[in-house]
C-alpha positions in Angstrom: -15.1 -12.4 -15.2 -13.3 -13.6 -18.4 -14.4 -15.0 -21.9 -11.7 -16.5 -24.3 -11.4 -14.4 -27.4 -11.7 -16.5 -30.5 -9.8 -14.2 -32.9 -7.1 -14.1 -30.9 -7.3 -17.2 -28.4 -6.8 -14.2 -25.4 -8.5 -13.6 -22.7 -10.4 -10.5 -22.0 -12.8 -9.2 -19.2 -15.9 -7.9 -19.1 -15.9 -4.6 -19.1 -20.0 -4.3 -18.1 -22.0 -6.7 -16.4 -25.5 -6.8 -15.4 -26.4 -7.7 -11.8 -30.0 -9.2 -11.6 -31.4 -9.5 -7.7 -34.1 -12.2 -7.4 -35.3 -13.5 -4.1 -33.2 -16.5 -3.8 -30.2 -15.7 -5.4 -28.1 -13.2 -7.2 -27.1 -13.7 -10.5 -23.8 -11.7 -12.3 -23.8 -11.9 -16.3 -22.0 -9.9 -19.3 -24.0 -8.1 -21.2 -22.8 -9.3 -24.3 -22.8 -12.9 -23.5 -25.8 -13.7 -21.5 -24.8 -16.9 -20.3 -21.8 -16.5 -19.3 -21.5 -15.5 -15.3 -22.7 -16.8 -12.3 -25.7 -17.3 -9.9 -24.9 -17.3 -5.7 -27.3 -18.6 -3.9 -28.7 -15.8 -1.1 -28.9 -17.6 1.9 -25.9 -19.7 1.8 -23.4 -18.1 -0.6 -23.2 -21.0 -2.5 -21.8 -20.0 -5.8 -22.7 -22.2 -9.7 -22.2 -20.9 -13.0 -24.7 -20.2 -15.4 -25.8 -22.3 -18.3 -28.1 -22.6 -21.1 -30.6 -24.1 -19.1 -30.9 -21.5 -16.4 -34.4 -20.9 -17.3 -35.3 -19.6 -14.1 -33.3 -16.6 -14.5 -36.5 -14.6 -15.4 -37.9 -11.4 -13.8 -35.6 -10.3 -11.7 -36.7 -7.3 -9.1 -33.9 -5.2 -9.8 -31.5 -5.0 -12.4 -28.6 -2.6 -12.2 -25.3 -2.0 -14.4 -21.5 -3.1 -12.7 -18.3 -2.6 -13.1 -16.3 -5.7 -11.9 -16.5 -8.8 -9.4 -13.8 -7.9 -6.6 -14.6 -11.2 -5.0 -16.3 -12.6 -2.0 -15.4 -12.4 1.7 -16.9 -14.6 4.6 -17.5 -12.6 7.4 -19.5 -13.7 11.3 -22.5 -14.4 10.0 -21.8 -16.0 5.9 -20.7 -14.8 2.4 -20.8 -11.2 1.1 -19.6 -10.3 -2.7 -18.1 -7.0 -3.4 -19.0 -5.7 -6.8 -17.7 -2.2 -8.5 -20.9 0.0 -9.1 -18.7 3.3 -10.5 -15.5 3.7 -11.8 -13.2 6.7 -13.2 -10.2 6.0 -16.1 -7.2 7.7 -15.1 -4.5 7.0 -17.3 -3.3 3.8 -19.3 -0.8 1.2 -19.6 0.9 0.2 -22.5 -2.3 1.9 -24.2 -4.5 0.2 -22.6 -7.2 1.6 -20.2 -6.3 1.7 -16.4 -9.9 2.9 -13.9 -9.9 3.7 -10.7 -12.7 2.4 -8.0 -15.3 4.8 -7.2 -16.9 2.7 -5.3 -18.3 -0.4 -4.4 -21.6 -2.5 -3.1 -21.6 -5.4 -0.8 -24.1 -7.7 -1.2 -25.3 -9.9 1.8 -25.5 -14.1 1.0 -26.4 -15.1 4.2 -29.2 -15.9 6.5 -26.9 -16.6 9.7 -27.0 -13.0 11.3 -30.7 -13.4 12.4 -29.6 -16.2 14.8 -26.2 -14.7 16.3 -25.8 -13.0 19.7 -26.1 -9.3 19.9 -22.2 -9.2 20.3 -21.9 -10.8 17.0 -24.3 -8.5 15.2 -22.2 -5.4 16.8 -18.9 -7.5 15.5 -20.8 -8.0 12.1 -21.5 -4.4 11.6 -18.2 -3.3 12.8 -16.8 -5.4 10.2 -18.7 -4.1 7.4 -17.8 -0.4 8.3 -14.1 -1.7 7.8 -15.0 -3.5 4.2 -17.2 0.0 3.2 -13.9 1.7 4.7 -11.8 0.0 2.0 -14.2 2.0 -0.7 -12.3 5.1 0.2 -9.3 3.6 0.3 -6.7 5.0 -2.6 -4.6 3.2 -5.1 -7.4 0.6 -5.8 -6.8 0.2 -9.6 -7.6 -2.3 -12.6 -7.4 -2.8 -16.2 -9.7 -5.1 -18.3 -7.2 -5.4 -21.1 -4.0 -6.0 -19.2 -2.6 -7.3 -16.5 -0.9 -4.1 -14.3 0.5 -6.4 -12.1 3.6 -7.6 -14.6 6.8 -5.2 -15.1 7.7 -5.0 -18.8 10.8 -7.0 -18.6 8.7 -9.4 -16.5 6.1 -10.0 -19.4 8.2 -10.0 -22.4 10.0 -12.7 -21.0 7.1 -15.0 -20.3 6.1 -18.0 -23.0 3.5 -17.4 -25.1 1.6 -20.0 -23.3 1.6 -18.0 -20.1 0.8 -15.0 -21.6 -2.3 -16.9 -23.1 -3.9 -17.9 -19.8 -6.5 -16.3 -18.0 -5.4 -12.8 -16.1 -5.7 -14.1 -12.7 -3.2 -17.0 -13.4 -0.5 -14.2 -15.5 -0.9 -12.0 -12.3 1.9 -11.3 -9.6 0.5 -12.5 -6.8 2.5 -9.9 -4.7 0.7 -6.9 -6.5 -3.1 -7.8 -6.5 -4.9 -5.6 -4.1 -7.5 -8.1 -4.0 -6.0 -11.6 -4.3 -7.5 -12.8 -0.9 -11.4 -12.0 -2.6 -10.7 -13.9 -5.6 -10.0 -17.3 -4.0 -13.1 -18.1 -4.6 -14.5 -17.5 -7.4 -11.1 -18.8 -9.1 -11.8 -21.5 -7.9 -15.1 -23.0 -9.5 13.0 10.9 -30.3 11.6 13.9 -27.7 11.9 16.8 -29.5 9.7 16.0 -32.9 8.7 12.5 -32.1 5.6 11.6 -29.6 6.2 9.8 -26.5 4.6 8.5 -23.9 5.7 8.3 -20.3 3.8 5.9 -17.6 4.6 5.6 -14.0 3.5 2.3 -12.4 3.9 2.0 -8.3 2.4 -1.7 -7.4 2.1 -1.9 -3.9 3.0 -5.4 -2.3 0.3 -7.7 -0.5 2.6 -9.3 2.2 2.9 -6.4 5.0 0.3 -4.2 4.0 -0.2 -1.7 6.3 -0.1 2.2 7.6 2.9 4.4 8.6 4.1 3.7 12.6 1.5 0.7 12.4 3.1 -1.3 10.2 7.4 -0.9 10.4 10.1 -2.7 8.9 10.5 -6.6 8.6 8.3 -9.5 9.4 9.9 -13.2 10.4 9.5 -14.0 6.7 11.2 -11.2 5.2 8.5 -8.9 4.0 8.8 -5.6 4.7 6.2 -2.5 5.3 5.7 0.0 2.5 7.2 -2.3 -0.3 6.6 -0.9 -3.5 7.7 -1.8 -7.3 8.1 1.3 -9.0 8.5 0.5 -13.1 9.3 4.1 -15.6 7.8 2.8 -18.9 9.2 5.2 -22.3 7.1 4.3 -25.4 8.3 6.2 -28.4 8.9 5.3 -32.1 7.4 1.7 -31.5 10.2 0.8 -29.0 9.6 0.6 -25.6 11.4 0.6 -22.8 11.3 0.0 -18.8 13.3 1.4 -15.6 12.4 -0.6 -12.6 13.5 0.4 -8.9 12.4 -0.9 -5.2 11.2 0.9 -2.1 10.8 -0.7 1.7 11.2 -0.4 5.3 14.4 -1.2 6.6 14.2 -5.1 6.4 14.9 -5.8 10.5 12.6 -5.9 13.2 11.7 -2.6 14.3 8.7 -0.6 16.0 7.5 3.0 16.4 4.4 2.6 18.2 1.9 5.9 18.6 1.8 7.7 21.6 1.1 11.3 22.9 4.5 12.5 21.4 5.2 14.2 18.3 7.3 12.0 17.1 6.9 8.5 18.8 10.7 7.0 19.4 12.1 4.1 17.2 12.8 0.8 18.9 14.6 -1.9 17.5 13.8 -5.2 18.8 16.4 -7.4 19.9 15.3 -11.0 18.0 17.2 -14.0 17.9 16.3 -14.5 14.2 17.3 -10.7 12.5 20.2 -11.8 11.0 18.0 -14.7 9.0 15.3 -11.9 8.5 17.6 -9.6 6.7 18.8 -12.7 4.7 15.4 -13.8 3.8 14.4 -10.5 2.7 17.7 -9.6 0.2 17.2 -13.4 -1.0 14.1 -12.8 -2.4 14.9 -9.7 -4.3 18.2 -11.1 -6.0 16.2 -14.1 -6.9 13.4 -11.7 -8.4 15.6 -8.8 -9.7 19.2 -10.0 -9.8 22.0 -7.5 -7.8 20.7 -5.1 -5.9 22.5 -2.3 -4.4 21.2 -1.0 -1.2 20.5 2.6 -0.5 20.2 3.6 3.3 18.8 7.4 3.4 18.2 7.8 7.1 20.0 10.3 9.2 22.7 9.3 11.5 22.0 10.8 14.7 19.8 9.9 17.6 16.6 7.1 16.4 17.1 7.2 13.1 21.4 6.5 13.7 20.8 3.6 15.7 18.2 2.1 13.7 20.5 3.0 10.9 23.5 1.8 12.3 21.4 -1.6 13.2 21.1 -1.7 9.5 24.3 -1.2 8.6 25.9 -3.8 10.8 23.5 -6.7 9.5 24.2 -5.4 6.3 28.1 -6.4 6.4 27.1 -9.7 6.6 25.9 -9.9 3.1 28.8 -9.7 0.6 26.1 -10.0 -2.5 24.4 -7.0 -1.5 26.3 -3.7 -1.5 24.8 -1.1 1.0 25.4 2.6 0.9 24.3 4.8 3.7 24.0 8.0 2.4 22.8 11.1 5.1 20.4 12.4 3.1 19.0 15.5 5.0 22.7 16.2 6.1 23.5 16.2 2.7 21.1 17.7 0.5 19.2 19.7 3.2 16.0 20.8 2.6 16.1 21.6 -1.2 20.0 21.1 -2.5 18.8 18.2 -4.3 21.8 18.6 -6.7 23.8 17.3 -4.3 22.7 13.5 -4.8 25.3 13.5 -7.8 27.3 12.6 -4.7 25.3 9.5 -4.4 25.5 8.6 -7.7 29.0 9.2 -8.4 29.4 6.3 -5.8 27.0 3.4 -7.3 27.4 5.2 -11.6 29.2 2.0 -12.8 26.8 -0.6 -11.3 23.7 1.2 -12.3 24.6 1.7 -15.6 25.6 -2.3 -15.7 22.1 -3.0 -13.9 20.5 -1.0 -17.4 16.8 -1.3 -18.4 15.1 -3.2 -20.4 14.1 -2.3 -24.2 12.5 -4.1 -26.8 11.6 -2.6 -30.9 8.5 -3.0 -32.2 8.8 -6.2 -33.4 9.2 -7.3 -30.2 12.7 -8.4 -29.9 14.5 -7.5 -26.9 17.7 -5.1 -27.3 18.2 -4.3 -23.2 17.9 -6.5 -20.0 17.9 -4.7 -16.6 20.1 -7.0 -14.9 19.8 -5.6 -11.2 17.9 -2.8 -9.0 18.1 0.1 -6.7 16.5 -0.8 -3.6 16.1 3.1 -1.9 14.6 3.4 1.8 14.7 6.0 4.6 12.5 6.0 7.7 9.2 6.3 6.2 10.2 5.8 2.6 8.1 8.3 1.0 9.5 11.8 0.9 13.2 11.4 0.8 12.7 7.7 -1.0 10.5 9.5 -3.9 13.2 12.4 -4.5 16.0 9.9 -4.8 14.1 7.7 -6.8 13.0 10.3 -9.7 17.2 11.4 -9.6 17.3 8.1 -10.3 14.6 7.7 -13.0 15.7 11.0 -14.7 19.6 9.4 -15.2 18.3 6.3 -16.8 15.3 8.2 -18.7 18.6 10.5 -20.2 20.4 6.6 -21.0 17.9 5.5 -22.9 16.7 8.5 -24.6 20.6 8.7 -25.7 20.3 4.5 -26.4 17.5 5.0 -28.9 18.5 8.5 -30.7 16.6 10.6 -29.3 19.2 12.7 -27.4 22.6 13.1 -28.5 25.4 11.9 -25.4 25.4 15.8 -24.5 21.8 16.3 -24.3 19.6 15.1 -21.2 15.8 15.7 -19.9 16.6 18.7 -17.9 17.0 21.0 -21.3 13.5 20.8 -22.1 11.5 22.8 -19.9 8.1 21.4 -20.8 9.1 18.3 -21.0 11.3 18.4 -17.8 8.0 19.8 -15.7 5.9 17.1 -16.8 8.7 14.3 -15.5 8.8 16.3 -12.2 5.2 16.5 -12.1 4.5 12.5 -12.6 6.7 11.9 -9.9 5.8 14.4 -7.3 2.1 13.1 -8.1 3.5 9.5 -7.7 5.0 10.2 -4.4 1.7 12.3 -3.5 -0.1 9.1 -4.1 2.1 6.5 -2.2 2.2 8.8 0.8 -1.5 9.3 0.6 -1.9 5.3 0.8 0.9 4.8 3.6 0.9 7.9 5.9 -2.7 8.9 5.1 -1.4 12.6 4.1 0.2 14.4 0.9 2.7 16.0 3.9 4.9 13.8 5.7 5.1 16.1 8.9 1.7 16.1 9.7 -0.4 15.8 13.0 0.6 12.3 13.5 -2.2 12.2 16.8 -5.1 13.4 14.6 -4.1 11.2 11.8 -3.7 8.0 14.3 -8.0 7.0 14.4 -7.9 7.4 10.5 -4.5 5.1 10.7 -5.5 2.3 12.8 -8.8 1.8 10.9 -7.2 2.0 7.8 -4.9 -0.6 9.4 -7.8 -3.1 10.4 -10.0 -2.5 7.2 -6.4 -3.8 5.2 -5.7 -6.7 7.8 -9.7 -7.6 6.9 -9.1 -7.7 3.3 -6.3 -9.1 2.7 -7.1 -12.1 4.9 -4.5 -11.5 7.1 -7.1 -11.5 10.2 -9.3 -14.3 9.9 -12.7 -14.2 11.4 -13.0 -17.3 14.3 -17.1 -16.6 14.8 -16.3 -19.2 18.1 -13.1 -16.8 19.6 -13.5 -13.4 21.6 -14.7 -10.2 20.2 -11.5 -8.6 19.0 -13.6 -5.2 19.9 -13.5 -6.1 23.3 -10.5 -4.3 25.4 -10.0 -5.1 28.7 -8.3 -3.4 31.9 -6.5 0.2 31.5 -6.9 -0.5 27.4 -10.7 0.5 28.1 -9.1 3.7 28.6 -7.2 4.3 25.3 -8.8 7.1 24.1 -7.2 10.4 23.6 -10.4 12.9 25.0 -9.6 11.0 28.0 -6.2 11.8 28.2 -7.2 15.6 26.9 -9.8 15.3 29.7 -7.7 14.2 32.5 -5.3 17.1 31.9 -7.0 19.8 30.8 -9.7 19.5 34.1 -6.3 19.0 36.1 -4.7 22.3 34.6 -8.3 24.3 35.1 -8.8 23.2 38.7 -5.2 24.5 39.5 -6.0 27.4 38.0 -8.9 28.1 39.9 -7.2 27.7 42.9 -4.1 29.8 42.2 -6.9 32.9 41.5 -8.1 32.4 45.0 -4.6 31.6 47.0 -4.4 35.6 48.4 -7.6 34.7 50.5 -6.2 32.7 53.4 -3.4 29.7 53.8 -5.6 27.6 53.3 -6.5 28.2 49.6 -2.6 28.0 49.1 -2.3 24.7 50.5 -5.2 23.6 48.0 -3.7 25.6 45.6 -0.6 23.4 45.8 -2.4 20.0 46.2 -4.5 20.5 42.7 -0.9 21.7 41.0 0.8 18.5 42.4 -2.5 16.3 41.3 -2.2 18.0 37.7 1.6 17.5 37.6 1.1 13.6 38.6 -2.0 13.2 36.1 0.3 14.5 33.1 2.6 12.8 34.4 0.7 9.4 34.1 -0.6 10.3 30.3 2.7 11.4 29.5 4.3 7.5 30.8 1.2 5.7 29.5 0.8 7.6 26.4 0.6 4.3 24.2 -2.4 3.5 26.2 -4.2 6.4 25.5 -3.4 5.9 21.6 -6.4 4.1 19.8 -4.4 1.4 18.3 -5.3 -1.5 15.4 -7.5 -4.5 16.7 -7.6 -7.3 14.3 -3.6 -8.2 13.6 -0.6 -7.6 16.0 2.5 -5.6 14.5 4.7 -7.6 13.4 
């Protein structure tokens, strides 16, 4: 909710709000201005802004304190609206508060449940356990006093009409977790001096989705795991910006869970890849200007071929420069030095590409005039460690650009200073894995971590209005045939009672022939059972419900 400020003809949200629960409706007011918010109507959803004549809004049955509107959502059976009850600030951005959501409260405007079928009430509450799932869910963040959404260079560069509208209409689309909700209601120097270091990862709308899940490109372009990563250095009343890209590789590419360790990559043979690829690099030169490529995959078995995939569509595109650059071959596990090697290669563009930089009165010195675009498989781990080599060579240029290091002198002298880079960044990365892979460690149990994946998945398709709800189409809870089977205690069942029976058997086989020849029939039944899991071991996988992959 947003008020126009009269000293300064901005717009600023309400930072509190008071939600009153009457019979008949709900009604959602700031605290400071008691007439501005908004009534919706408890049986229908219907939504109508307060006014001075409201009169009726007396003697409400409960009144609690919120946080925030994150919007409304129509699910089976009519409207709910999602309000923040807690909150936790956790840093700030361009001095300005950032909070995290604690959590949230969903708040029923419907009266159409008490007539559905008993297969829509189950529908209707597994949906809500994906919305409360979404509570939970990390890297849900807001400001009320600026728009996190908008890179520096981004917003310096706007008019200062644009910059005067609401929040909702200055917003990147691309970057606002809850976009879908808000249709809506949118409707109606380092050594002595201080400075301030800010890491801001925005997460793109467009493929959102879980690691093996959600892989590489879609027909449009958009690509898993697409993050905006923008370094912002405030020091001396200058600031300055470093922005750099991370995304699945942009073709069409699976690597569905099965009972395997490490499920196999599959590129899919499409007709429109090469257009894909296009699309994709098209809209990031038109966004960030040249963009340089940087491939970090290995070069041997999956990970080559997808590579190599890569590679190949990639010579197709003289205004994008690609680099494939081995990184675990390279650096190993910990000779991180060794990306020099990279950047010896791409040193002259980069330093071309810049950052942007504006003084304190607000007059821009720097443009950055390209961008990095970094990706392995996963593009967390390796991705993150590239990126901060990155961010610590153009942290040194513009430390050098405003004074505050001599051309001799870099980050890495200062030790205190140096540990608190590495420690943004490692923290960055922890946070981006923790929203993509669902774990700080990237070689985790990728079995166990599948349930908590593919809900994840759903709970995002939900939100984001990628799925939408069709009360008159099939239950997408309902699997039919061998899918009723794709559970992994039944796959655990079906081999472990194979493996025991067999067992059994072999104890007994010195008793007579005939034990033997059972003994061998329950090791050949076992052998074919695991056999069968280890064929079908996609089917045995819970997998997401709501959206296909692609």
């Amino acid at each position: 909710m947003e008020t126009e400020s009269p000293e300064k003809g901005r717009y600023k949200l309400y930072e509190q709000l008071e939600l009153q629960e009457f019979q008949e409706k709900f009604v959602i007011k700031s605290l400071q201005s008691p007439f501005h918010g908004f009534a919706i109507d408890r049986h229908d959803g219907n939504i109508q802004p307060l006014d001075d004549g409201d009169t009726w809004a007396a003697n409400p049955f409960k009144v609690s304190t919120i946080y925030g509107v994150v919007g409304t959502i129509k699910l089976l059976a009519g409207t709910y609206i999602i309000v923040i009850t807690s909150r936790k600030e956790v840093g700030n951005f361009l001095g300005f508060p950032v909070y995290k959501v604690m959590s949230m409260k969903f708040l029923s405007c419907n009266e159409a449940l008490k007539q559905s079928t008993s297969q829509e009430k189950r529908d209707e509450a597994y949906f809500m356990t994906l919305l409360k799932t979404v509570e939970s869910t990390p890297g849900l963040y807001y400001s009320y006093e600026t728009d996190t959404t908008l890179n520096l260079q981004r917003r310096w560069k706007l008019a200062e009409g644009w910059m005067a509208k609401p929040t909702w209409k200055q917003a990147d689309p691309r970057f606002v977790w809850n976009k879908n909700l808000l249709d809506e209601l949118i409707e109606h120097k380092l050594k002595e001096s201080p400075a301030t270091l800010t890491l801001v990862s925005r997460r793109c709308t467009r493929r959102l989705g879980t690691r093996m899940w959600r892989r590489g490109a879609n027909l449009e372009g958009d690509v898993a795991n697409f993050i905006e990563t923008e370094q912002l250095v405030e020091i001396n009343g200058l600031i300055s910006s470093f922005l750099q890209i991370r995304g699945s590789i942009p073709l069409l590419w699976e690597q569905i869970v099965d009972l395997s360790y490490k499920p196999r990559l599959r590129v899919i043979n499409h007709e429109q890849t090469s257009e894909v690829v296009e699309r994709h690099f098209h809209d990031l030169i038109q966004r960030y200007g040249e963009t340089i490529a940087i491939d970090l995959t290995d070069k041997q078995g999956d990970e080559g071929e997808l590579s190599a995939a890569f590679a190949s569509e990639m010579e197709k595109l003289p205004d994008v420069r690609y680099i494939s650059f081995d990184f675990h071959h390279i650096c190993g596990s910990s000779n991180f030095d060794n990306l020099q090697l990279l950047y010896d290669q791409i040193s002259e563009e980069f330093e071309k590409q810049g950052y942007f930089l504006v003084d304190a009165e607000g007059y821009i010195l720097e443009e950055q005039k390209g961008i990095i675009r970094s990706n392995c498989i996963d593009c967390l781990d390796r991705t993150n460690v590239t990126q901060s080599y990155l961010a610590q060579k153009s942290l040194n240029l513009q430390l050098q650009r405003i004074g505050v290091l001599n051309s001799s002198e870099c980050i890495s002298m200062f030790a205190e200073e140096y540990a608190k880079f590495r420690a943004m960044w490692a923290e960055q990365g922890d946070e981006i894995s923790l929203e993509y892979a669902g774990t700080y460690a990237l070689k985790g149990d990728l079995v166990r971590q599948d349930a908590v994946h593919l809900f994840q998945m759903d709970a995002m398709d939900l939100i984001s209005g990628r799925y939408h709800i069709n009360r008159h189409g099939p239950s997408p809870f309902q699997l039919n045939g061998f899918e009723t089977l794709s559970y992994l205690p039944v796959a655990s069942a079906l081999v472990v009672g194979g493996l025991t029976l067999t067992s059994l058997t072999f104890q007994q086989v010195g008793r007579n022939a005939q034990q033997f020849v059972s003994s061998v029939v329950w090791a050949g039944v076992a052998a074919g059972v695991m056999a069968l899991v280890k064929a079908n071991g996609r089917q045995f996988c819970s997998r997401p419900r709501l959206c296909g992959l692609l």
